[in-house]
N, CA, C and O atoms as CSV, one atom per row, in Angstrom:
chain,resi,resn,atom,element,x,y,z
A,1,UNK,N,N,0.854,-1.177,0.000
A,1,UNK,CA,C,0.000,0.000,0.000
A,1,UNK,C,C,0.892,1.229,0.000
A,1,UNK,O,O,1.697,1.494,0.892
A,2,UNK,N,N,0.642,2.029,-1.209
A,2,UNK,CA,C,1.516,3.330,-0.875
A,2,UNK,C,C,0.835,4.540,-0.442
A,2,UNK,O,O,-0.269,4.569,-0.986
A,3,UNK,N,N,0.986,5.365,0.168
A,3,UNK,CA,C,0.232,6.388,0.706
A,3,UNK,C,C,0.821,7.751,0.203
A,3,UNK,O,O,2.007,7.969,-0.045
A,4,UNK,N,N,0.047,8.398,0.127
A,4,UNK,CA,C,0.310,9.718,-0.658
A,4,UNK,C,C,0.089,10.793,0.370
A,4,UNK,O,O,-1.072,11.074,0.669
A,5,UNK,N,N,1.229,11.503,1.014
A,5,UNK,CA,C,0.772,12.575,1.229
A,5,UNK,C,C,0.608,13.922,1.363
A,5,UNK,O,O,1.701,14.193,0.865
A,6,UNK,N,N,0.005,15.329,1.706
A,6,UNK,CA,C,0.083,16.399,1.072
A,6,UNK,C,C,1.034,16.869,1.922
A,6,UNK,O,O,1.413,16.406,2.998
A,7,UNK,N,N,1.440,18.006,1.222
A,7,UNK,CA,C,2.638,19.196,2.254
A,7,UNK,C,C,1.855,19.861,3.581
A,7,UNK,O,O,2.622,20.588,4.212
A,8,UNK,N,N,0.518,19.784,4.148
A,8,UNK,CA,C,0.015,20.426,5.199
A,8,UNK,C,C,0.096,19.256,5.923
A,8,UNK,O,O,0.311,19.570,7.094
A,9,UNK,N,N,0.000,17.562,5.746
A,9,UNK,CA,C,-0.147,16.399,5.964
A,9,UNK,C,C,1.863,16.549,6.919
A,9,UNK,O,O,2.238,16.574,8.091
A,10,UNK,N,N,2.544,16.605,5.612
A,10,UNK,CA,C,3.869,16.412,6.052
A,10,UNK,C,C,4.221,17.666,6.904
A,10,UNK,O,O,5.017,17.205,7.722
A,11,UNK,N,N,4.093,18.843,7.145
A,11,UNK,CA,C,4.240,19.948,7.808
A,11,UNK,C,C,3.401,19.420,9.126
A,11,UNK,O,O,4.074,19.495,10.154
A,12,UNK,N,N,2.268,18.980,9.278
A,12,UNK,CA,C,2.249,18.649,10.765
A,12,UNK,C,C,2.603,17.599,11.583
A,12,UNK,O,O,2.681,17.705,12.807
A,13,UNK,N,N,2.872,16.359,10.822
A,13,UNK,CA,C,4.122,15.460,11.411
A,13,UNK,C,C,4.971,15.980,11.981
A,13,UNK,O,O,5.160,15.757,13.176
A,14,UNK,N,N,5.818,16.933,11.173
A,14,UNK,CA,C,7.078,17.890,11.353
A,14,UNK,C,C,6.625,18.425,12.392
A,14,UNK,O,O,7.302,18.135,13.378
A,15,UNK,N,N,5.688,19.144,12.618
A,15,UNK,CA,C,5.924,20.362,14.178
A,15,UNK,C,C,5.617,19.134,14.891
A,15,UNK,O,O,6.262,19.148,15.940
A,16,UNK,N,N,4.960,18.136,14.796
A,16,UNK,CA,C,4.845,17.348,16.273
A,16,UNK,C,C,5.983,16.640,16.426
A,16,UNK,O,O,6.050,16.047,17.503
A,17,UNK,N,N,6.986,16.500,15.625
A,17,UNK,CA,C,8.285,15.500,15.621
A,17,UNK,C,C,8.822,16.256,16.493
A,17,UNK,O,O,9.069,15.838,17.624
A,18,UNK,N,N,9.138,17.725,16.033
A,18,UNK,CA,C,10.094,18.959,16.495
A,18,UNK,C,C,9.520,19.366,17.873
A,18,UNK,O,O,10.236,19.608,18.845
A,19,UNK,N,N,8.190,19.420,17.878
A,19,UNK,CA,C,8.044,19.802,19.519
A,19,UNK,C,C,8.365,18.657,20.680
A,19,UNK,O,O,8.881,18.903,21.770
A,20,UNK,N,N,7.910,17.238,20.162
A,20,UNK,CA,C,8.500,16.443,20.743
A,20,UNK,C,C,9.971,15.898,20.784
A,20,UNK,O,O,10.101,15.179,21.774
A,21,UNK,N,N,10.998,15.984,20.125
A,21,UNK,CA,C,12.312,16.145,20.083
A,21,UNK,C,C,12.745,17.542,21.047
A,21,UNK,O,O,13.726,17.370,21.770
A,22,UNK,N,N,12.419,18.207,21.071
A,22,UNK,CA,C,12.281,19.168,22.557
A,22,UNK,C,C,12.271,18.123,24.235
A,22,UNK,O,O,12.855,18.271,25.309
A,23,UNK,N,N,11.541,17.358,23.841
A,23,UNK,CA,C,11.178,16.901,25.272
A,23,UNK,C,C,12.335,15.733,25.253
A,23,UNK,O,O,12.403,15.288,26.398
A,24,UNK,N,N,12.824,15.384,24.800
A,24,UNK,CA,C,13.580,13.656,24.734
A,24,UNK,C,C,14.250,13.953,25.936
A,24,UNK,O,O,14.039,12.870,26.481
A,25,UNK,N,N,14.878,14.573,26.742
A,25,UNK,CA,C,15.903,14.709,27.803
A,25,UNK,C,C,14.894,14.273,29.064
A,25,UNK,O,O,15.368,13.861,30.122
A,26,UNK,N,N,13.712,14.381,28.883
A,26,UNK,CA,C,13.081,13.433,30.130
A,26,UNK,C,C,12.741,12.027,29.496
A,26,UNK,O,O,12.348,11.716,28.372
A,27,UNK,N,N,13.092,11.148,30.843
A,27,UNK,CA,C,13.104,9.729,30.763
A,27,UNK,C,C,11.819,8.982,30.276
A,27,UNK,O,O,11.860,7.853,29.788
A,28,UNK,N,N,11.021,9.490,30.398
A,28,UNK,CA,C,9.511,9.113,30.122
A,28,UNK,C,C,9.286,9.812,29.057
A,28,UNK,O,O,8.170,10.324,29.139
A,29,UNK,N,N,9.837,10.082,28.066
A,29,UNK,CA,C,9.678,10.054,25.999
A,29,UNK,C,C,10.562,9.448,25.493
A,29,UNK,O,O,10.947,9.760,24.366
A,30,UNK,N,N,11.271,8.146,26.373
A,30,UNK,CA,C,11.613,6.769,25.067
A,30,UNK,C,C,10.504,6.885,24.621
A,30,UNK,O,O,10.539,7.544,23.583
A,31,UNK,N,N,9.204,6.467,24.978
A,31,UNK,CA,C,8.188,6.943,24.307
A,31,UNK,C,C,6.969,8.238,24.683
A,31,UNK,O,O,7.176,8.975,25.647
A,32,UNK,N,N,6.357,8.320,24.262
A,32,UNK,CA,C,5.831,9.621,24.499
A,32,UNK,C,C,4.840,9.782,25.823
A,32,UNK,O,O,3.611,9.848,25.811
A,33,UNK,N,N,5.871,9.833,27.146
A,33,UNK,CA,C,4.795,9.780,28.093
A,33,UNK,C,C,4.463,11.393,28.738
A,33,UNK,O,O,4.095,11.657,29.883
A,34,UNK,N,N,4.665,12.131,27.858
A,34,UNK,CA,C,4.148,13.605,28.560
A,34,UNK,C,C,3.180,14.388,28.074
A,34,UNK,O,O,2.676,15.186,28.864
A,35,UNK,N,N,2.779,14.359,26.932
A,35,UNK,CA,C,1.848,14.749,25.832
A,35,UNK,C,C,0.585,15.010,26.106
A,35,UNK,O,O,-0.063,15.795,25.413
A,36,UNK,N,N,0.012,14.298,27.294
A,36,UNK,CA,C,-1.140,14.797,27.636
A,36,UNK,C,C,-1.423,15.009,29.447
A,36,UNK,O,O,-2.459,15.117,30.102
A,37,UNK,N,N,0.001,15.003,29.815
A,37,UNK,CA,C,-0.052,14.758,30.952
A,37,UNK,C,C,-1.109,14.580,31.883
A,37,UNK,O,O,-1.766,15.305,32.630
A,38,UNK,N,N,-1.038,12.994,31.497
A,38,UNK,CA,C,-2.022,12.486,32.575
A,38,UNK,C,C,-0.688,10.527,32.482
A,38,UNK,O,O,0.492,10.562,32.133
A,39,UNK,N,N,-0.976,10.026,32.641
A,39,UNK,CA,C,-0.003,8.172,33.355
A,39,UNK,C,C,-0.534,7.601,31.489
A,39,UNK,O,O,-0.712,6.383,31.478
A,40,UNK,N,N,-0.749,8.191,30.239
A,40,UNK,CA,C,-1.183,7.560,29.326
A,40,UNK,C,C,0.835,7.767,28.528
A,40,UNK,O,O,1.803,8.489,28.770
A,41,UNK,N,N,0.574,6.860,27.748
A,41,UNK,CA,C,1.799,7.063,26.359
A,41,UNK,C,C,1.517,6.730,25.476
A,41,UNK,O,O,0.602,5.917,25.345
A,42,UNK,N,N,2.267,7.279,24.394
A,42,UNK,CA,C,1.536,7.585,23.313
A,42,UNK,C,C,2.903,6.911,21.998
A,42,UNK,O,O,3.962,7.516,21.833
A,43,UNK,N,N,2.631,5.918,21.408
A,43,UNK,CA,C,3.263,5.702,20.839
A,43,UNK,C,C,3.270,6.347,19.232
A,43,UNK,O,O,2.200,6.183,18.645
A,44,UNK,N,N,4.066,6.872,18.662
A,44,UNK,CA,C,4.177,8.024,17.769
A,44,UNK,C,C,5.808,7.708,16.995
A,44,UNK,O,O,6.915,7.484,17.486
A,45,UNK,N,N,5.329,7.818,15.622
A,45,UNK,CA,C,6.113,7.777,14.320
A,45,UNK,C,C,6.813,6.655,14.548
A,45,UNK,O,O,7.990,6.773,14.888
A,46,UNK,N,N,6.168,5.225,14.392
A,46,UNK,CA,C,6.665,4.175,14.705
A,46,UNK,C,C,6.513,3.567,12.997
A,46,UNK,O,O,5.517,3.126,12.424
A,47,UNK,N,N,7.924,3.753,12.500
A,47,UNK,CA,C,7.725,4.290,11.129
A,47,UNK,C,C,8.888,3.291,10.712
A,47,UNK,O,O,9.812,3.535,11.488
A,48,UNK,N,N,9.289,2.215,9.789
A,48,UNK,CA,C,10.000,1.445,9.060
A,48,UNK,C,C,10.331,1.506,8.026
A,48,UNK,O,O,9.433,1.463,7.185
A,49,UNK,N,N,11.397,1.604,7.661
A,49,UNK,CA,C,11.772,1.232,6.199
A,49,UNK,C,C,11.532,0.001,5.137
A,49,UNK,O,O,12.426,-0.762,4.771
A,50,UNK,N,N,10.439,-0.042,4.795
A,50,UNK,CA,C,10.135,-0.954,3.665
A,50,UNK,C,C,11.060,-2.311,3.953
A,50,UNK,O,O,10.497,-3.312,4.396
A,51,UNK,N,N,12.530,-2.321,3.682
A,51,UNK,CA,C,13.597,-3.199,3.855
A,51,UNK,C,C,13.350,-3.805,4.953
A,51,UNK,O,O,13.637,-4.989,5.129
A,52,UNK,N,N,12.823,-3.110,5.769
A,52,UNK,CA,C,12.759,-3.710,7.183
A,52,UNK,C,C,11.822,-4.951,7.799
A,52,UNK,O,O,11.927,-5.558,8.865
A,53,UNK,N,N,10.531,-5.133,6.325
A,53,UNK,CA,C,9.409,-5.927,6.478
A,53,UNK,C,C,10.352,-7.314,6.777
A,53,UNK,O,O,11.545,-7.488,6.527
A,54,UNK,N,N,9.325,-8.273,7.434
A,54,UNK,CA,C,9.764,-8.976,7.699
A,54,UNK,C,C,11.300,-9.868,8.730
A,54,UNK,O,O,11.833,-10.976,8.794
A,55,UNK,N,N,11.398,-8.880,9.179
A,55,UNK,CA,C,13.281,-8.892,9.576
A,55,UNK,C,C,12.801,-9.289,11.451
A,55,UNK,O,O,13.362,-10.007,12.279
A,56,UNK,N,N,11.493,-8.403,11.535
A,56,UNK,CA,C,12.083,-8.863,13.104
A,56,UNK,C,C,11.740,-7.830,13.526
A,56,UNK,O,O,10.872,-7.688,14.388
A,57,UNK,N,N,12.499,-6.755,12.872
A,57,UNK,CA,C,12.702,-5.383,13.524
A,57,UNK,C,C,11.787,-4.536,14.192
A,57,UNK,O,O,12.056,-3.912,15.218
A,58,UNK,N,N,10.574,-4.520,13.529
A,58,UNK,CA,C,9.409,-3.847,14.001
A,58,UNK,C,C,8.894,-4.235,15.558
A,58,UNK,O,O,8.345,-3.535,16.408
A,59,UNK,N,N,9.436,-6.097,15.571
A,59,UNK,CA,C,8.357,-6.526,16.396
A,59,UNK,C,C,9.918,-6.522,17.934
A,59,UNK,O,O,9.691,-6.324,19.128
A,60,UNK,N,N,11.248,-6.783,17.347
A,60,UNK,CA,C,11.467,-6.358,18.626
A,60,UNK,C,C,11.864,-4.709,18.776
A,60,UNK,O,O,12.558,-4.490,19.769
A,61,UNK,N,N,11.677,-4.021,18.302
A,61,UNK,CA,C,11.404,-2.048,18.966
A,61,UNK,C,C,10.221,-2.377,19.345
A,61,UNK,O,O,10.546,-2.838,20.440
A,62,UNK,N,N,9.145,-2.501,19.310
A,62,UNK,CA,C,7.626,-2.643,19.695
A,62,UNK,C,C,7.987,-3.189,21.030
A,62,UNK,O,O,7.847,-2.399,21.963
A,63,UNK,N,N,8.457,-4.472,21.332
A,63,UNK,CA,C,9.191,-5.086,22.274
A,63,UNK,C,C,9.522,-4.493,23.628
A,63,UNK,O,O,9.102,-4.717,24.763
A,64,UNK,N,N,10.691,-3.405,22.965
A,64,UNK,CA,C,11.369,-2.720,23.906
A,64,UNK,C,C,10.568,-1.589,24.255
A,64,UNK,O,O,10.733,-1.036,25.342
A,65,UNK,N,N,9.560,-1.123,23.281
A,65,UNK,CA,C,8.977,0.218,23.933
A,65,UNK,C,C,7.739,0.071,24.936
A,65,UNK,O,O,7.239,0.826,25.769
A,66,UNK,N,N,7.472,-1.184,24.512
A,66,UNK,CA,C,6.201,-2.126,25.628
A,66,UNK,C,C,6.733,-2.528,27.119
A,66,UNK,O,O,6.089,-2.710,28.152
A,67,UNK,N,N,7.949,-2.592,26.902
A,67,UNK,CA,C,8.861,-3.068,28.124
A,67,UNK,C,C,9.304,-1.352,28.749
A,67,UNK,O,O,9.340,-1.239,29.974
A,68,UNK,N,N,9.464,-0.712,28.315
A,68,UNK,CA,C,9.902,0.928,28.894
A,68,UNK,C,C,8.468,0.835,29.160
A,68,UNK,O,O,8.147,0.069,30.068
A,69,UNK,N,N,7.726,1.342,28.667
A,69,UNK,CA,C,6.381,1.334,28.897
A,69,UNK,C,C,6.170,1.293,30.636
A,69,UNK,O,O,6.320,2.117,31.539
A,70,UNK,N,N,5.760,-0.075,30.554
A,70,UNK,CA,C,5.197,-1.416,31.467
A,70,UNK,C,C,6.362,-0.773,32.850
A,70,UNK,O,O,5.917,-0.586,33.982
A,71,UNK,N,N,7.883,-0.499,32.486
A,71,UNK,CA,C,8.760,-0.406,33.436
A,71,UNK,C,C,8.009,1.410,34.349
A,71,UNK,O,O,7.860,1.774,35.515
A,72,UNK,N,N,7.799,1.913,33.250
A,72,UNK,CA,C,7.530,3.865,33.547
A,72,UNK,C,C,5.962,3.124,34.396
A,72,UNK,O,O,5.755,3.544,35.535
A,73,UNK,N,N,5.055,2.187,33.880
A,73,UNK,CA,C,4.046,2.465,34.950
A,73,UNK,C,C,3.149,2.953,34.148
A,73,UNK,O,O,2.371,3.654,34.794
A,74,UNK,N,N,2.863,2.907,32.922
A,74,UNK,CA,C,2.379,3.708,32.134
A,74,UNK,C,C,0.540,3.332,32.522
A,74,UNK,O,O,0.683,2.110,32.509
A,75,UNK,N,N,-0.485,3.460,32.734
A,75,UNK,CA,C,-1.764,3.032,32.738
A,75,UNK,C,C,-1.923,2.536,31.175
A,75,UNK,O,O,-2.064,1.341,30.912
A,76,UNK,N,N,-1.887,3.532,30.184
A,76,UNK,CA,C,-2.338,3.036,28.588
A,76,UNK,C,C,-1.500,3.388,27.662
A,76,UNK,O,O,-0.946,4.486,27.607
A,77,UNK,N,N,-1.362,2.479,26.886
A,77,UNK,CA,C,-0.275,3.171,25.500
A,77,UNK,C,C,-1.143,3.022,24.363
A,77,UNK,O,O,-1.697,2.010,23.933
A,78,UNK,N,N,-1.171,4.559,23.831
A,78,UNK,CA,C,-2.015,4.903,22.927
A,78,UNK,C,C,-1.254,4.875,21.191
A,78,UNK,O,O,-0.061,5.180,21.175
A,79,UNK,N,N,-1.899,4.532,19.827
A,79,UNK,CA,C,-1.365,4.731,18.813
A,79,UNK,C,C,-2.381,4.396,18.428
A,79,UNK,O,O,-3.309,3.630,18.691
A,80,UNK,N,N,-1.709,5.908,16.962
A,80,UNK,CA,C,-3.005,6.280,15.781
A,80,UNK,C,C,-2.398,5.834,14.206
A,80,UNK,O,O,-1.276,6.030,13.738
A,81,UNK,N,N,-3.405,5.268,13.692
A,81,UNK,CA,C,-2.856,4.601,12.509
A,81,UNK,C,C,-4.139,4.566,11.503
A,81,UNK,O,O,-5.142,5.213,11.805
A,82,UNK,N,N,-4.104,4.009,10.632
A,82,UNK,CA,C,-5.452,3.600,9.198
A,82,UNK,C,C,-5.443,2.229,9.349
A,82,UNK,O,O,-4.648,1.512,9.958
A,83,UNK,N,N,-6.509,1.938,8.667
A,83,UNK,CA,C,-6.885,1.070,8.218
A,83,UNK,C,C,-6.141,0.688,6.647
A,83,UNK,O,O,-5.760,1.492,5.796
A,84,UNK,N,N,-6.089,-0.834,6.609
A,84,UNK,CA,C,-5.412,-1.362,5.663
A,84,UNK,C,C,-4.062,-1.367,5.863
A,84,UNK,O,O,-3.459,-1.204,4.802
A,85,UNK,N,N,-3.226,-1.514,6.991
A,85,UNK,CA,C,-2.146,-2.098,6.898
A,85,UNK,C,C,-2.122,-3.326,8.735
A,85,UNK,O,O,-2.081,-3.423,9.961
A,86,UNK,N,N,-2.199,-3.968,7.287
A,86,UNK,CA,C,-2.778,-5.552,8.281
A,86,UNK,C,C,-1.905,-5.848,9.057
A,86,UNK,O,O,-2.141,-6.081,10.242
A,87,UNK,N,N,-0.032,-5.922,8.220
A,87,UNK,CA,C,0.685,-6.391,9.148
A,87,UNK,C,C,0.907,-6.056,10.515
A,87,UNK,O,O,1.204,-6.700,11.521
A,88,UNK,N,N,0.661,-4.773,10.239
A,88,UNK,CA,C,1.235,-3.853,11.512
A,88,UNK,C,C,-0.135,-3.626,12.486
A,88,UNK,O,O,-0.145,-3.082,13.590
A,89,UNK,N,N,-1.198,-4.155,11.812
A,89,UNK,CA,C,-2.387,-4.292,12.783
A,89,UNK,C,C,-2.123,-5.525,13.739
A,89,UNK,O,O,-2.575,-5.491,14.883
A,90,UNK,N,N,-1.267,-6.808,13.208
A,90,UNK,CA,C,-1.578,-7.726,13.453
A,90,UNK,C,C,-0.074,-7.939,14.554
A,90,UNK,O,O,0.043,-8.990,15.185
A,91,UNK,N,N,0.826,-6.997,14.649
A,91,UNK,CA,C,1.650,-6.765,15.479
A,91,UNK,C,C,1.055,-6.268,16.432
A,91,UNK,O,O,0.834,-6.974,17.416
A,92,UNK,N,N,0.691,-5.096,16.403
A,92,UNK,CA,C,-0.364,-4.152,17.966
A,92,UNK,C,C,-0.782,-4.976,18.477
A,92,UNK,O,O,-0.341,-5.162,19.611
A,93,UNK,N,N,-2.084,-6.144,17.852
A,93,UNK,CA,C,-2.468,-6.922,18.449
A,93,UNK,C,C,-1.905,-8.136,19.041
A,93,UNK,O,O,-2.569,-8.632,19.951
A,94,UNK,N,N,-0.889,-8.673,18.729
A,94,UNK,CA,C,0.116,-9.146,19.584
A,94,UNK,C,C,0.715,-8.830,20.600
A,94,UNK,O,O,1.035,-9.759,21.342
A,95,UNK,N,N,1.011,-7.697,20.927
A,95,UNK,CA,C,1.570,-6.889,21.927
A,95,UNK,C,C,0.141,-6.104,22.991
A,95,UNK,O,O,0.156,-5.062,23.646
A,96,UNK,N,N,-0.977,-7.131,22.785
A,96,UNK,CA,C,-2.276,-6.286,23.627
A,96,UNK,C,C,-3.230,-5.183,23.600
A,96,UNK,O,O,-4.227,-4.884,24.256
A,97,UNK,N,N,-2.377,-4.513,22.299
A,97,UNK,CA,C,-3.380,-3.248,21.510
A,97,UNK,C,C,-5.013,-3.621,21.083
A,97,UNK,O,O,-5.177,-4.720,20.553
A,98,UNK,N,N,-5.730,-3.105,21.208
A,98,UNK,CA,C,-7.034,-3.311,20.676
A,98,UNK,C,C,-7.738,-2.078,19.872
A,98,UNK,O,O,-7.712,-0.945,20.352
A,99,UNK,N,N,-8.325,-2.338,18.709
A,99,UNK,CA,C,-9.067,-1.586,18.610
A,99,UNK,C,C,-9.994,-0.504,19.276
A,99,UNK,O,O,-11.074,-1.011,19.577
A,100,UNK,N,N,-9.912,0.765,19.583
A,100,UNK,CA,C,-10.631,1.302,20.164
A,100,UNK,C,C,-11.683,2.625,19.605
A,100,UNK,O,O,-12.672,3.105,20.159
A,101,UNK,N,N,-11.191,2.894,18.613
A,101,UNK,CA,C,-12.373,4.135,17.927
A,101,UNK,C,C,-11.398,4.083,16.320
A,101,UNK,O,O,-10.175,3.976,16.240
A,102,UNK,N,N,-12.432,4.201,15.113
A,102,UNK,CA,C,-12.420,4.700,14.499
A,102,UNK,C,C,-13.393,5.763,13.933
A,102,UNK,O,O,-14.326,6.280,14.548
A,103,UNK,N,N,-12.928,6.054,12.362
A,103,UNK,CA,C,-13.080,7.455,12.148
A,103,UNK,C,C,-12.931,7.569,11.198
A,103,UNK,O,O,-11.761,7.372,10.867
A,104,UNK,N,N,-13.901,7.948,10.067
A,104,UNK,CA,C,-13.052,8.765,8.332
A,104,UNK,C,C,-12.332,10.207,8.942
A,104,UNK,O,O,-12.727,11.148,9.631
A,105,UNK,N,N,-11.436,9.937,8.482
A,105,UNK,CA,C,-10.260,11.125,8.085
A,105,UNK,C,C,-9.120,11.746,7.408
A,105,UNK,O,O,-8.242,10.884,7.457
A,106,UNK,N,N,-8.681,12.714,6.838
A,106,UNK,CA,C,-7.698,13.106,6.080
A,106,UNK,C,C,-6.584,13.953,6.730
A,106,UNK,O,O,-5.986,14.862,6.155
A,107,UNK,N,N,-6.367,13.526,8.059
A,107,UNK,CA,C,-4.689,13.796,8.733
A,107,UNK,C,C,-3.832,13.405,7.546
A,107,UNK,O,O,-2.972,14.216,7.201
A,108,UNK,N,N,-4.001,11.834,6.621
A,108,UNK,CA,C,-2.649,12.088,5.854
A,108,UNK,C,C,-2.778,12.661,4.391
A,108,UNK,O,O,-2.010,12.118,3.597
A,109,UNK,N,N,-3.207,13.179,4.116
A,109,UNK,CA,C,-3.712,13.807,2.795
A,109,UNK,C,C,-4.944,13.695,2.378
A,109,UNK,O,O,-5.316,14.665,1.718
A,110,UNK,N,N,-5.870,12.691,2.554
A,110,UNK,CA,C,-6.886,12.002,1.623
A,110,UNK,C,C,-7.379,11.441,2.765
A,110,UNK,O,O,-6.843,11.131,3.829
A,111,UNK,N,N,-8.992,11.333,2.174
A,111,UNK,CA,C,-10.017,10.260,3.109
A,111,UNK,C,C,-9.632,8.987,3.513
A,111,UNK,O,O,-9.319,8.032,2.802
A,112,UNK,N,N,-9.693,9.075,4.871
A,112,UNK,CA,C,-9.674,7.844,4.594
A,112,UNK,C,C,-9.608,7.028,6.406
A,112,UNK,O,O,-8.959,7.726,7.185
A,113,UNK,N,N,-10.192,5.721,7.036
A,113,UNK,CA,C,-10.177,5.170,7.963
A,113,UNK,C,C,-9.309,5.714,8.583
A,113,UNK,O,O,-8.429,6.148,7.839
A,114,UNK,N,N,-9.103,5.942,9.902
A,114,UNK,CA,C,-8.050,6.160,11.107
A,114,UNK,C,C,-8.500,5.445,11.974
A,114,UNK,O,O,-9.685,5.322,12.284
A,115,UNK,N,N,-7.368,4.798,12.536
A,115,UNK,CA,C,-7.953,4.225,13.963
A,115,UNK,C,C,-6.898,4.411,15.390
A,115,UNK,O,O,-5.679,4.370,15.224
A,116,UNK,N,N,-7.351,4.568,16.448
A,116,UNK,CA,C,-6.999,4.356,17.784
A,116,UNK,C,C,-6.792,3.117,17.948
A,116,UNK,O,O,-7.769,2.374,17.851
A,117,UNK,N,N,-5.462,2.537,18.245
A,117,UNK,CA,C,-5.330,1.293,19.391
A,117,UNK,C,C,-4.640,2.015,20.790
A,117,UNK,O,O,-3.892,2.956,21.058
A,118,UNK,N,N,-5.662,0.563,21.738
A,118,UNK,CA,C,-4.935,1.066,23.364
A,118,UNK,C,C,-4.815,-0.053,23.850
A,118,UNK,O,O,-5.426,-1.071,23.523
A,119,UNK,N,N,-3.835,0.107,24.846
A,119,UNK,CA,C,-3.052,-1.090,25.441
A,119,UNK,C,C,-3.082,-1.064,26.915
A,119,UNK,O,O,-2.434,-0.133,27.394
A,120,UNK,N,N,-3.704,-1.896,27.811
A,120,UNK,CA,C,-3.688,-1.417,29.012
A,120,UNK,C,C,-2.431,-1.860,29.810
A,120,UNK,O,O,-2.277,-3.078,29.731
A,121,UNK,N,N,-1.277,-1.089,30.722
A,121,UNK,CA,C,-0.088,-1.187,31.060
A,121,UNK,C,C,-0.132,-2.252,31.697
A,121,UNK,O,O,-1.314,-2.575,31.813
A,122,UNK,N,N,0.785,-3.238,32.351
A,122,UNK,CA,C,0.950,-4.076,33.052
A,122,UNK,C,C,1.289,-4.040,34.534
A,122,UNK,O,O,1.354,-4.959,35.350
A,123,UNK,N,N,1.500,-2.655,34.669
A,123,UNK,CA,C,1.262,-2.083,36.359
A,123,UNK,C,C,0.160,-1.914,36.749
A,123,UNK,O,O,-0.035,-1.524,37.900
């Protein structure tokens, strides 16, 4: 599946990359636990290189950020994604993610499914 998307699409990735690259010096944004400050994290731009299908790779970083996670105490780890990419649906759900709301929307250029998975922490 290739995805297309617009320059207002790629410009707000960018400020949320950049405002969050601001925060990395606290211990709790290995993954994103400050963002809404409340005990939730937010897993964000969990993003692969094509080459990478199949290798492993996805599923042990997923691994390690479930394990930081679980270690910080986290109550829920949140991630936003579409519909139609199965593999990586079928990873979340391995790791305890569930479906929790979708939605038509055009965050990445074009209409189209979004969905919420949440994971409840192991503390």
């Amino acid at each position: 599946m290739f995805l297309v998307v617009d320059r207002i699409s790629i410009a707000r990735s960018a400020a949320g990359l950049a405002e969050f690259a601001g925060r990395l010096h606290e211990v709790c944004n290995q993954i994103d636990g400050q963002d809404q400050g409340n005990n939730d994290a937010y897993l964000r731009w969990f993003i692969l290189d094509e080459g990478c299908r199949g290798t492993g790779t996805g599923k042990r970083l997923l691994n390690e950020a479930m394990a930081f996670s679980d270690a910080q105490g986290f109550s829920t780890v949140q991630l936003w994604t579409f519909s139609g990419l199965n593999a990586a649906r079928r990873l979340y759900e391995s790791f305890g993610f569930t479906l929790t709301k979708e939605w038509q929307g055009d965050q990445w250029g074009m209409m189209m499914t979004e969905q919420q998975f949440s994971r409840v922490g192991a503390g």
